[in-house]
C-alpha positions in Angstrom: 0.0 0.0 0.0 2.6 2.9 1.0 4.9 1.8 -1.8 1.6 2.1 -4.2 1.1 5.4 -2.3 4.9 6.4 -3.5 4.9 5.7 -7.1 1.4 7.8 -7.3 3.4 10.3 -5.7 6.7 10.4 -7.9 4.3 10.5 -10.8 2.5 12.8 -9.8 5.6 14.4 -9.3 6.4 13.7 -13.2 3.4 15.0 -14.5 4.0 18.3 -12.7 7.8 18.4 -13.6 6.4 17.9 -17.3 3.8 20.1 -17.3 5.7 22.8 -16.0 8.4 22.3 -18.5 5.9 22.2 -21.5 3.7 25.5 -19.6 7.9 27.4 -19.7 8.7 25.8 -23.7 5.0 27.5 -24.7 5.6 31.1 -22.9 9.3 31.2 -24.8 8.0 29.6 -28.2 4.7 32.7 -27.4 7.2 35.7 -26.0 9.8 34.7 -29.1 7.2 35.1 -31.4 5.6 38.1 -30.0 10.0 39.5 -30.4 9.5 38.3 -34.0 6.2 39.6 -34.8 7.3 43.7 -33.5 11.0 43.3 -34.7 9.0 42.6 -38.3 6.6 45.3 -37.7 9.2 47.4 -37.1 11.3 47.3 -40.0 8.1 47.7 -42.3 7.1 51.1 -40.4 11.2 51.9 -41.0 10.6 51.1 -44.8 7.1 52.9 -45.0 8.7 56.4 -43.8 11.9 55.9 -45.7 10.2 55.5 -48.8 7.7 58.7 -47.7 11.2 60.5 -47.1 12.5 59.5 -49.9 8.8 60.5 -52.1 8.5 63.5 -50.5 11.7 64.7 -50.8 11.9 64.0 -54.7 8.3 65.7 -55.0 9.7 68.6 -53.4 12.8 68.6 -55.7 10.7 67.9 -58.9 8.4 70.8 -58.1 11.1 72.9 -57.0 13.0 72.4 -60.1 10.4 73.0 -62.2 9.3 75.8 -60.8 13.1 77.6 -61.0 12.8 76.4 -64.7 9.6 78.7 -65.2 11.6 82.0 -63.5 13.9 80.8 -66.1 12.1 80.4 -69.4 10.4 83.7 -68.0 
């Protein structure tokens, strides 16, 4: 009987020791993701206002251009 009572015991123990490490592998596998998932984010918001930089800057160039062209034909 107690050595019954032991073994339901040390696996109990197991199942705990397991679920625990499976409960810790999900919570990294979830937080790397999340990492992931904003580093990727992040880089696209860095693209999207480099290329509006980059847009606005060449509109402003173009226009400019062309409008010191016009005092020039003038």
């Amino acid at each position: 009987m107690a050595a019954t009572c032991e073994k339901a015991v040390v696996v109990a123990a197991e199942v705990v020791v397991i679920v625990a490490v499976v409960v810790v592998v999900v919570v990294v596998v979830v937080v790397v993701v999340v990492v992931v998932v904003v580093a990727v984010v992040a880089a696209v918001v860095v693209v999207v206002v480099v290329v509006v930089v980059v847009v606005v800057a060449v509109v402003s160039s173009s226009s400019s251009s062309s409008s010191s062209n016009q005092k020039c034909q003038r």
